[in-house]
N, C-alpha and C positions, 0 to 999 in steps of 0.2 A: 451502535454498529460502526464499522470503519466506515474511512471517506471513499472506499470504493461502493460501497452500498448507498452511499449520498447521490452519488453519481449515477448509479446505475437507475434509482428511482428518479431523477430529476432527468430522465429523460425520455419519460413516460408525461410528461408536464407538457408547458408549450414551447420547449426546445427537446429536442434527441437529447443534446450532450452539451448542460450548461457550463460545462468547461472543461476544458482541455486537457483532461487531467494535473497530475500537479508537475506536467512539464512547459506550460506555458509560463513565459518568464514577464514581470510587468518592468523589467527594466531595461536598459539598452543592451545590456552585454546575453545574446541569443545561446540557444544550444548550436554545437558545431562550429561556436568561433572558439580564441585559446582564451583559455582561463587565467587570469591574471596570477601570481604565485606569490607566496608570503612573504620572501624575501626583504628586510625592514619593516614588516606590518607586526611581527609578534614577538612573542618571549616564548620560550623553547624552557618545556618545564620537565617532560619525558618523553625519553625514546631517541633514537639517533635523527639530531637536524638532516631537515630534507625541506628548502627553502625553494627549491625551483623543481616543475615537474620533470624530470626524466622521461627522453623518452623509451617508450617501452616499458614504462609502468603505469599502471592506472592508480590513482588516488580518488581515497572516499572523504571527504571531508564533513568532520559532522559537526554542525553548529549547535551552540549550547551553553549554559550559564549554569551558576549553583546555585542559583532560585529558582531554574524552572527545573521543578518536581517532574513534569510528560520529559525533559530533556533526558532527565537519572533514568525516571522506568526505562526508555528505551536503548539505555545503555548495553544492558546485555546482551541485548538483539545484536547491537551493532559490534559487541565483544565475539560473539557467536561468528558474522560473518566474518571477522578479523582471521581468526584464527582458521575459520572454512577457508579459506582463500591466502593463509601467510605463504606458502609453496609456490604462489601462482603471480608472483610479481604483482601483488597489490599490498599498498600501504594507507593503512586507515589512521588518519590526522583527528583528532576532537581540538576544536577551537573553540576557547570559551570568545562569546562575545558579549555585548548590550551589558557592561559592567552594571551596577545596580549599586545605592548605599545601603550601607549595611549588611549586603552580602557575606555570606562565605566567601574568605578568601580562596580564590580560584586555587594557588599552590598548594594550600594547606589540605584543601580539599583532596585533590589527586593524591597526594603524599598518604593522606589518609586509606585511603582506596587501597594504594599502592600494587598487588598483582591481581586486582581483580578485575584491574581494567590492563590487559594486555596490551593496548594499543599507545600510537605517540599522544603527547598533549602539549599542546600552546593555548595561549593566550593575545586576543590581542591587544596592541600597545596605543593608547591615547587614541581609541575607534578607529585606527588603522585599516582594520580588515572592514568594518562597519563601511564605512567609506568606500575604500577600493574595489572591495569583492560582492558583498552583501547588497549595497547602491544599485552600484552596476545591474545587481540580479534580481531587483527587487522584491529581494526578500526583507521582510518587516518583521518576523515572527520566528519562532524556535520552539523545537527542535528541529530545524532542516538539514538535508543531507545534500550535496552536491556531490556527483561523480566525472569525473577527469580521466578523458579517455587513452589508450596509450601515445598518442599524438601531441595530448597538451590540450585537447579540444572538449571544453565543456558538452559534457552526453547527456547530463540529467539532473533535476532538483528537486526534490519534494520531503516525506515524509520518511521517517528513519523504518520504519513496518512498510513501507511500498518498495522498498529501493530492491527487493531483493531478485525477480525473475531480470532487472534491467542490469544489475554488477553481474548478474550471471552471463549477459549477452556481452556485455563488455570487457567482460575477461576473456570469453572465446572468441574477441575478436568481430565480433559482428560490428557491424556501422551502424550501432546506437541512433547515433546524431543526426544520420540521413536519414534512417526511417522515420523517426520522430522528425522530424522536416516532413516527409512526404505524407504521412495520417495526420497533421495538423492541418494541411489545406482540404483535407478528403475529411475532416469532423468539421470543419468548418461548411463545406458544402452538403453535409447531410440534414446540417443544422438547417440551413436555408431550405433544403426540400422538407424537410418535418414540417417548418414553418408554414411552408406553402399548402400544407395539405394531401406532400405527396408520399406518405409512406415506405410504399414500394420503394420507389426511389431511394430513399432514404435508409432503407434496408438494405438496400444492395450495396451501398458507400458504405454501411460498416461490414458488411459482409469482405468488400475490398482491404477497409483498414484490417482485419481480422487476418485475413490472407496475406500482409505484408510477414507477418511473425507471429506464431502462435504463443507465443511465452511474453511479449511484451504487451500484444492487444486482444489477449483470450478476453479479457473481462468484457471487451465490449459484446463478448457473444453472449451473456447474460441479459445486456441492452436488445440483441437482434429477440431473445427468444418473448422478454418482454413487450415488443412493438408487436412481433406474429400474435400474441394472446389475446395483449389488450385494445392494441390500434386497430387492429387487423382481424380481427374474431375469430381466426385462423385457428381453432383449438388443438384439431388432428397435427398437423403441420406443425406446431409448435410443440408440439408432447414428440414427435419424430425427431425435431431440431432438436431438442432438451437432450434425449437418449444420445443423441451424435455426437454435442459436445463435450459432453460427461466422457462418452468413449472417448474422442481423438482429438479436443480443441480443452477444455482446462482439464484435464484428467492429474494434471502436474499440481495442478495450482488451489490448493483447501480455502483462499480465501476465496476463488470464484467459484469454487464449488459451493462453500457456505455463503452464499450469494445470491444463488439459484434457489437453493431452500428455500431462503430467509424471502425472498420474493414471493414466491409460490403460499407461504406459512400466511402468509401478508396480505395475499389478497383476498377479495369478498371469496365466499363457502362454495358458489357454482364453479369457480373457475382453478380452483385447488388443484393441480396435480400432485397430491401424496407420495403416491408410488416415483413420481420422478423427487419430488421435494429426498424421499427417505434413502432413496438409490445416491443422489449427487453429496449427502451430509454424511452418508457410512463412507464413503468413498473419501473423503475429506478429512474425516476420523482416522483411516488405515495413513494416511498421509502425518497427521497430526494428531495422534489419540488423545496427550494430555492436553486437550486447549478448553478453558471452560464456557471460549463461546461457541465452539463447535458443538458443543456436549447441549447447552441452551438449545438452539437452534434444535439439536436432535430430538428433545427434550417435547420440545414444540409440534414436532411432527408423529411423536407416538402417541403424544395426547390427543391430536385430531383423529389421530386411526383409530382411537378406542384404546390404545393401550395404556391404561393409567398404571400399572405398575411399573411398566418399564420406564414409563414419562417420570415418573418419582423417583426411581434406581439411578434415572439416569440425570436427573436435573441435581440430586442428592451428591453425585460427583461433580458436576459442578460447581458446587458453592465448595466444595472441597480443593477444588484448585484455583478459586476465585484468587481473582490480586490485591484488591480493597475492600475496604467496608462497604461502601457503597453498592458495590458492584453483588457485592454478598446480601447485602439486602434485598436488592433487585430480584436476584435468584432465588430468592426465600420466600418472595411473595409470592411467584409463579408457582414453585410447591405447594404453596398453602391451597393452592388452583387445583392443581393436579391430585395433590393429596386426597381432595373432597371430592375425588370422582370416582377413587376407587369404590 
């Protein structure tokens, strides 16, 4: 499952919210200061140089190399948002970094590509950016995405699949930067009352973070409904909260909708809510119909209802739009489940 579902179950553990999501940065350069700018760090392989950030544009910077395989898959995602937002005064940069021997040559590579990747491409020059930008940010790993907000002011970093309800906030202009300032010390204080033993408490700081922005910190309402079920035996109250969010708190958002299921599918047999599990994964569906882990997930919840044919119809489409082998295996084996129950 994604890392929002990492998060959302680790914090059912003995912290709420073992981190910060992936805006917490391990190296000195914060969100909401300026973002250092490429200017001398690369080589300009496609698309028009754009070496310092303008202000009045946002820049998505997406880190990457032509060995890591996760960097390619999530190319098209970030092709997709390129072009969702070319109108809107954003320009989306892929910088190859962490050179490798033996590699694919980075130019030959894009060249190959050529318009299937819309967006600009650099490279950087003798770890350049390694150094300046990536240090700073301490980021270690790839595929990351960093976003640069009209200001020149680092807004956010993390994962090329998470970036997207926060370029939405930052192209309309919202203060990214500052809220993620202000729910980093409000998770951090939730965290200490979980610790302590105080739930309550601890619910209501995310209930807080939640209430800053619905599109940046819906997911933690996945977090509140898990604390009310599990911490809190709160069952009624939580099947009420579950309905709420689904209406008016992630009703946008099919990952945290498929969140909510995948929770609910997840836990022991007494504490199942189905009907909310099947309500928040069809709703996720109408959002994102071809997705084959939504289709899983849903897969999962008509099998517990008893409906083994639909659990088959519908798991049977998901190996159909699976992305690897792997991943098609998995799904295969869950049929072979389902199958044997009709």
């Amino acid at each position: 499952m994604n890392r929002m579902l990492t998060v959302m179950m680790a914090a059912l553990g003995t912290a709420l919210v073992t981190a910060l999501s992936p805006l917490a940065l391990a190296g000195p350069l914060k969100v909401a200061e300026q973002m250092p700018d490429l200017g001398g760090k690369v080589n300009w392989l496609k698309g028009e140089e754009s070496l310092k950030f303008e202000e009045g544009t946002v820049y998505v910077l997406d880190f990457w190399a032509t060995w890591c395989a996760p960097c390619i898959q999530a190319m098209p995602h970030v092709n997709e948002l390129a072009e969702m937002y070319r109108d809107d005064d954003v320009e989306v940069i892929g910088v190859a970094v962490f050179e490798q021997a033996g590699q694919a040559p980075t130019d030959r590579w894009v060249e190959r590509k050529g318009d299937e990747i819309s967006y600009a491409m650099v490279e950087s020059v003798d770890g350049a950016v390694e150094e300046a930008i990536l240090r700073p940010l301490g980021v270690t790993g790839i595929p990351t995405i960093a976003i640069v907000d009209r200001s020149g002011r680092l807004a956010w970093t993390g994962h090329p699949y998470e970036m997207d309800r926060v370029l939405e906030r930052v192209v309309a202009n919202v203060d990214v930067a500052g809220l993620l300032g202000k729910s980093e010390g409000m998770l951090r204080e939730a965290n200490k009352l979980a610790q302590g033993g105080d739930w309550d408490g601890a619910l209501q700081k995310l209930e807080d973070v939640i209430a800053l922005d619905h599109s940046l910190f819906g997911n933690y309402a996945v977090n509140s409904y898990g604390v009310q079920l599990v911490r809190l035996k709160r069952e009624e109250e939580a099947a009420t909260y579950g309905r709420t969010i689904i209406e008016n708190v992630i009703n946008e958002s099919p990952d945290d909708l498929a969140n909510l299921a995948y929770f609910i599918v997840s836990k022991p047999l007494a504490e199942r809510d189905l009907k909310l599990a099947a309500m928040a994964i069809e709703r996720a569906q109408k959002l994102r119909p071809d997705d084959s882990m939504l289709l899983d997930i849903h897969a999962s919840v008509l099998h517990m209802q008893g409906d083994a044919e639909g659990a088959v119809k519908t798991q049977e489409r998901a190996i159909e739009l699976a992305e690897d082998d792997a991943e098609r295996s998995r799904l295969k084996a869950k049929l072979t489940e389902y199958a044997a129950a009709k």
